[in-house]
C-alpha positions in Angstrom: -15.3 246.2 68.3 -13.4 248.6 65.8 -14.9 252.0 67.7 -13.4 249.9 70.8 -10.0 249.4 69.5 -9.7 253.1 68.0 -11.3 254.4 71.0 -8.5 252.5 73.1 -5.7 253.7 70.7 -6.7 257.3 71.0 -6.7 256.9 74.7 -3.0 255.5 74.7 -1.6 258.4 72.1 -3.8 260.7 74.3 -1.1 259.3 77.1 2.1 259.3 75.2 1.6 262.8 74.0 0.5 264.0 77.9 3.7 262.3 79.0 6.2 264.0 76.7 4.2 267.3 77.6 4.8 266.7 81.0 9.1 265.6 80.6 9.3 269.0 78.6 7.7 271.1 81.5 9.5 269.8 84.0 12.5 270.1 82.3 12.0 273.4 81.6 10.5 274.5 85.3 14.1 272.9 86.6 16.4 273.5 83.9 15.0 276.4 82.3 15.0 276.9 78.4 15.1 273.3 76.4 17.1 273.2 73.6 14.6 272.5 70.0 16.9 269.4 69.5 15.9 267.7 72.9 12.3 268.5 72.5 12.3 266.5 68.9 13.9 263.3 70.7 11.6 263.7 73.4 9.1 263.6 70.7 10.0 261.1 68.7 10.2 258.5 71.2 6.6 257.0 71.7 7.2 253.9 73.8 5.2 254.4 77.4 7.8 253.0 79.2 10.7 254.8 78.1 8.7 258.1 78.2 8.1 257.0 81.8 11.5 256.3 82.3 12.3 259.7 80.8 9.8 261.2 83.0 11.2 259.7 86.3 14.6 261.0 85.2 13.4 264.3 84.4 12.5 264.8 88.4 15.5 262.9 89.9 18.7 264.6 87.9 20.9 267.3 89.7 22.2 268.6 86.0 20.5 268.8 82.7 23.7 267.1 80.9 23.1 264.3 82.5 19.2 264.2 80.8 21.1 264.6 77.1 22.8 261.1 77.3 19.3 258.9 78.4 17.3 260.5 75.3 
């Protein structure tokens, strides 16, 4: 039961960390260089739904201001 729930947490950190992976490369692939300073909010932020918010965002903006004031 304890290798379960460690197992499952690893799994879910395994997806968080993915997830702001994949916000910073798309960021970067449209926007170019990412300031340091975005990259540590992206990073601090480990609820899966924001990050998935974040990640949705990150595909739909026109301008990379606009990403600044949802982190």
């Amino acid at each position: 039961m304890l290798a379960q729930y460690i197992r499952k947490k690893g799994m879910q950190q395994g997806i968080i960390q993915t997830t702001k992976e994949n916000i910073i490369e798309i960021l970067e692939l449209r926007f170019g260089k990412i300031s340091p300073e975005i990259i540590d909010k992206i990073n601090q932020i480990n609820d899966p739904a924001k990050l998935k918010e974040l990640l949705k965002k990150g595909i739909q903006i026109k301008e990379f201001d606009s990403f600044g004031f949802i982190c």
